[in-house]
N, C-alpha and C positions, 0 to 999 in steps of 0.2 A: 708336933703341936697338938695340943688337946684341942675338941668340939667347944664350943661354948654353950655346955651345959649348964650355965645361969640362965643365960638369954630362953632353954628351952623348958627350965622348972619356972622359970615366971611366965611363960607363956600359958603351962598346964596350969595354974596355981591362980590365974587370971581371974577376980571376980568375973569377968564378963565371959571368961571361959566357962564357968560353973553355972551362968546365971539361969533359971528357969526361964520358960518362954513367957510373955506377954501375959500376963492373968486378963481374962475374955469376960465380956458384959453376960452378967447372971442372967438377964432377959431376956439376952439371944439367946442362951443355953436352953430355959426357959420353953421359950416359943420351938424350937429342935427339937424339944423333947417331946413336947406337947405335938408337933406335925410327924412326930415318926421317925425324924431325923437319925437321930444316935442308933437306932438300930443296925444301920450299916457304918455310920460316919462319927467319924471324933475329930478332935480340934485338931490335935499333935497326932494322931496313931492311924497307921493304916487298919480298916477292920475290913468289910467286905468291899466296900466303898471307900475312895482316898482321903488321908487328912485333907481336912481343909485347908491346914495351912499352904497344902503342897498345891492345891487351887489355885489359891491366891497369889503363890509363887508365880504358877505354869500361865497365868493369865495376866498378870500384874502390865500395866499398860496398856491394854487392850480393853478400852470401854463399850467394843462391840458387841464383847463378848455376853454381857450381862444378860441381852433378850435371850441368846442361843442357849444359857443355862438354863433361864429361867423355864425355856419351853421342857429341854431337858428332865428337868426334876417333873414339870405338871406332867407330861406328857411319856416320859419313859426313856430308854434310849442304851447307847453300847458304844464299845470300839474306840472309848476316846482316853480309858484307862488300863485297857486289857480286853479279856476276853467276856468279862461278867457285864450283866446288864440291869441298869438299874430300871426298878420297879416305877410306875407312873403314880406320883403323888397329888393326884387332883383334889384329896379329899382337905389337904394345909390351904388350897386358895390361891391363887395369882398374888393376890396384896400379901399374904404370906412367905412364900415362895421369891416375891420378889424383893422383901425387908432381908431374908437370911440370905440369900444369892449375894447386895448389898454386903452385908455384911462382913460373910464370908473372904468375898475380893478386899475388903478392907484389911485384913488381917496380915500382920507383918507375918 
């Protein structure tokens, strides 16, 4: 008996297999770029610092989590993605800092 190779070319052939991720609010992008953000961190790509999305994944349900980032990114920190340690962004602002943290965890 043959595989059912229908069932596995429409699975690959799936819009929703193909589909690009979520297109993200220009403002947030925006305000990232404008706080320094993108220089380690993207939406979808690991660069030195983890996608976000993968953030939001690794956090998702956890509303606690929010202040612990938040101090995180003002304040600096390590050891929660690897061995690299992210720089302390005090100069983006708490109210900053805490819209794109926000944000971030929003992100499918």
């Amino acid at each position: 008996m043959k595989p059912p190779v229908l069932i596995l070319s429409l699975a690959i052939a799936s819009p929703l297999a193909l589909a690009a991720p979520p297109a993200v609010d220009p403002a947030m992008l925006e305000l990232a770029d404008q706080s320094r953000c993108l220089t380690c961190h993207d939406v979808d790509e690991t660069v030195r610092g983890p996608a976000w999305r993968d953030v939001a994944r690794r956090y998702r349900g956890k509303p606690e989590v929010e202040e612990v980032l938040v101090t995180k990114v003002y304040e600096g920190g390590g050891g929660a993605w690897g061995n690299d340690y992210m720089s302390a962004n005090k100069r983006a602002g708490l109210d900053n800092i805490r819209i794109l943290v926000r944000w971030i965890l929003s992100l499918p």
